[in-house]
Backbone bond lengths (Angstrom), bond angles and torsions (degrees), N, CA, C in turn:
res aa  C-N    CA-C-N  psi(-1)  N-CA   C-N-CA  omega(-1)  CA-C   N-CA-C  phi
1 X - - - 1.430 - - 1.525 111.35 -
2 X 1.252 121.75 -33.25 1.316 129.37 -168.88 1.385 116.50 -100.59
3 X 1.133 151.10 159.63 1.644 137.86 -163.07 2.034 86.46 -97.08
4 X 1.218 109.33 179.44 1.221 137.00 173.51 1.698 106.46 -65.88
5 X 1.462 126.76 -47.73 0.621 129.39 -126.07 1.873 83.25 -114.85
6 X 1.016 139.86 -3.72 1.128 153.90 -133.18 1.534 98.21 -153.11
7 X 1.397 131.18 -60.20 0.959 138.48 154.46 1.571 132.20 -21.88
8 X 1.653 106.66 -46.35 1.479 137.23 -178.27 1.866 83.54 -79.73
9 X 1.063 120.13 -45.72 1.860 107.49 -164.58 1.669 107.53 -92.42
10 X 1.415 114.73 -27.23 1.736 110.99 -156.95 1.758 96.00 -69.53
11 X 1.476 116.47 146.67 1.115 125.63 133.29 1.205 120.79 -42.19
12 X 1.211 154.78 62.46 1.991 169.06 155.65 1.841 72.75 -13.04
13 X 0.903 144.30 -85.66 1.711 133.84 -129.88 1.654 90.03 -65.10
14 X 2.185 117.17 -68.91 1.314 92.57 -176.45 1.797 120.54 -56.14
15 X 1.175 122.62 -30.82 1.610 119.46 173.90 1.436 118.86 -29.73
16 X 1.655 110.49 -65.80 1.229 132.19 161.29 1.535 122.33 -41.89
17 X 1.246 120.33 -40.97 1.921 120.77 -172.83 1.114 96.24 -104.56
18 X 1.890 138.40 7.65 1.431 146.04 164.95 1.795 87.77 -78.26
19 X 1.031 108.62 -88.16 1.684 124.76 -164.99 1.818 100.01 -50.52
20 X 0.912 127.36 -23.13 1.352 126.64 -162.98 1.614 107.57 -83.08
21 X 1.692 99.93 -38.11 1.638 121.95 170.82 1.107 115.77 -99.19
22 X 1.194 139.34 14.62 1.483 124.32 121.38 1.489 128.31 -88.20
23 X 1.704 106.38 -14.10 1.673 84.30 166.82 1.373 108.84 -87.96
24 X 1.100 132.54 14.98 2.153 135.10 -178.20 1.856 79.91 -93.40
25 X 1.320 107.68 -42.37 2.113 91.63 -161.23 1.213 117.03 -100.95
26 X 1.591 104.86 -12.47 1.707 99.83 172.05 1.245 105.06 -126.15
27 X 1.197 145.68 -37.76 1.659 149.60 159.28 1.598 102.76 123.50
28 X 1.231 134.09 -144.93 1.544 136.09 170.57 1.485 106.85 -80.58
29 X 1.566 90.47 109.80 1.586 93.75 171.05 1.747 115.98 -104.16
30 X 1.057 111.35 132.98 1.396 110.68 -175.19 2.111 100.55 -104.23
31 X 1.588 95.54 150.41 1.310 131.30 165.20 1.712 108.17 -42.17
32 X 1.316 123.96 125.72 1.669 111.72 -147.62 2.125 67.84 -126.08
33 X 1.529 92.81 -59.63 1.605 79.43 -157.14 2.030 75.29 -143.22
34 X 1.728 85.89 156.23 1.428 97.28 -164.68 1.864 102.54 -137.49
35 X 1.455 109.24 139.54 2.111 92.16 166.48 1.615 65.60 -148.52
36 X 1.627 74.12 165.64 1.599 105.64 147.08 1.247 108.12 -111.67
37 X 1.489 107.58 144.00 1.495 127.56 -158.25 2.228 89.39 -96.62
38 X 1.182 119.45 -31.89 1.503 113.38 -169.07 1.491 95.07 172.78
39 X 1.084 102.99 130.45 1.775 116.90 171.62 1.838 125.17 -140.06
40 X 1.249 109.57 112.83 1.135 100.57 -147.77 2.139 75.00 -138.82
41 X 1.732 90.93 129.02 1.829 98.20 171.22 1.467 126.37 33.93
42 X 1.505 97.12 57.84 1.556 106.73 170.72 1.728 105.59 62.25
43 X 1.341 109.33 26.62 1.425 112.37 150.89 1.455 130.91 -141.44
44 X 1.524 145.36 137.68 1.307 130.73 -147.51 1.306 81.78 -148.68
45 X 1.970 90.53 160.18 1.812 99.10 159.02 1.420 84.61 -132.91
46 X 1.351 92.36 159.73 1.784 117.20 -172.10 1.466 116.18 -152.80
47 X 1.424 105.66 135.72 1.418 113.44 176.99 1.469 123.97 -120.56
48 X 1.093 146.52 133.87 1.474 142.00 -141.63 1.438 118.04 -155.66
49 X 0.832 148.93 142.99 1.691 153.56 -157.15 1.503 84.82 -122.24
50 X 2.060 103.41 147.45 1.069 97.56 139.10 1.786 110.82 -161.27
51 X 1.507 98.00 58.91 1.101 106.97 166.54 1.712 130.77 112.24
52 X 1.895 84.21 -21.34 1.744 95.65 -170.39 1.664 88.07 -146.86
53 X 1.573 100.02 101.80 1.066 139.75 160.81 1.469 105.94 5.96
54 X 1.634 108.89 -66.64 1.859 125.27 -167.15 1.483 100.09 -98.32
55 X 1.054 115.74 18.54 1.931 121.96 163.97 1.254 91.17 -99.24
56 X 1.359 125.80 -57.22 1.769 110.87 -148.17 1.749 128.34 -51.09
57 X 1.097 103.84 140.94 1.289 116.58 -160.36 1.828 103.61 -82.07
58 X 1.424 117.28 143.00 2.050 97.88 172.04 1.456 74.33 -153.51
59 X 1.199 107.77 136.32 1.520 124.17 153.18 1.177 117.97 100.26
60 X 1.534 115.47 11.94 1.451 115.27 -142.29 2.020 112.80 -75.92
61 X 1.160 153.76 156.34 1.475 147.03 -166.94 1.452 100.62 -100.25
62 X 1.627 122.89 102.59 1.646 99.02 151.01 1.556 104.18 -131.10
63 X 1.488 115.40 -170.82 0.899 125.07 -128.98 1.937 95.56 -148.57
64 X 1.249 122.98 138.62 1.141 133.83 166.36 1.818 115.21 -80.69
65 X 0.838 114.62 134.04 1.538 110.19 -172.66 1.419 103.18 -152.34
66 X 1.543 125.13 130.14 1.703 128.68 166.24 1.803 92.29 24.77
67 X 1.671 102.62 73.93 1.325 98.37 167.40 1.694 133.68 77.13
68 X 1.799 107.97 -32.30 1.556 103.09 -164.53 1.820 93.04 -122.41
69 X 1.478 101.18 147.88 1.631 106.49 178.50 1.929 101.10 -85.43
70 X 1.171 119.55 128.13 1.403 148.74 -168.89 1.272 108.39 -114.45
71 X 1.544 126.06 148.26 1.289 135.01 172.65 1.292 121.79 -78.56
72 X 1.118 125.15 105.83 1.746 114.07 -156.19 2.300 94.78 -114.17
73 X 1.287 114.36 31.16 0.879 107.54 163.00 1.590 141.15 -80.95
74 X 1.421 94.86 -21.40 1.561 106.71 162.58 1.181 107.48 56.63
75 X 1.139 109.00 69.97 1.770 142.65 154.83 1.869 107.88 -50.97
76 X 1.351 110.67 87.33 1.731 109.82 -157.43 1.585 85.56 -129.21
């Protein structure tokens, strides 16, 4: 889920009790509406709805890696 590069910097425990407390307060939220905002050499920003207004994501950094697009925002 996380890029390589992000991975090497994130706190993994707060990462983990981030994602863990939004599925206890909002439950499975699914992808409502999705763009990419600009993607340029295996790197993109993207913004995405998913339902609750002060969730939605705009601008967000990921990253192409061995094939799979990764979150390269680095949640630290």
């Amino acid at each position: 889920m996380l890029s390589e590069r992000c991975g090497a910097i994130a706190d993994k425990r707060l990462f983990s009790n981030i994602v863990e407390g939004y599925a206890e307060d909002f439950g499975h939220l699914s992808v409502k509406t999705f763009a990419v905002d600009q993607m340029s050499s295996g790197e993109a920003r993207v913004s995405y709805t998913v339902g609750l207004p002060n969730r939605d994501i705009t601008d967000e950094r990921w990253t192409r890696e061995s094939g799979k697009w990764l979150n390269d925002g680095c949640l630290t």
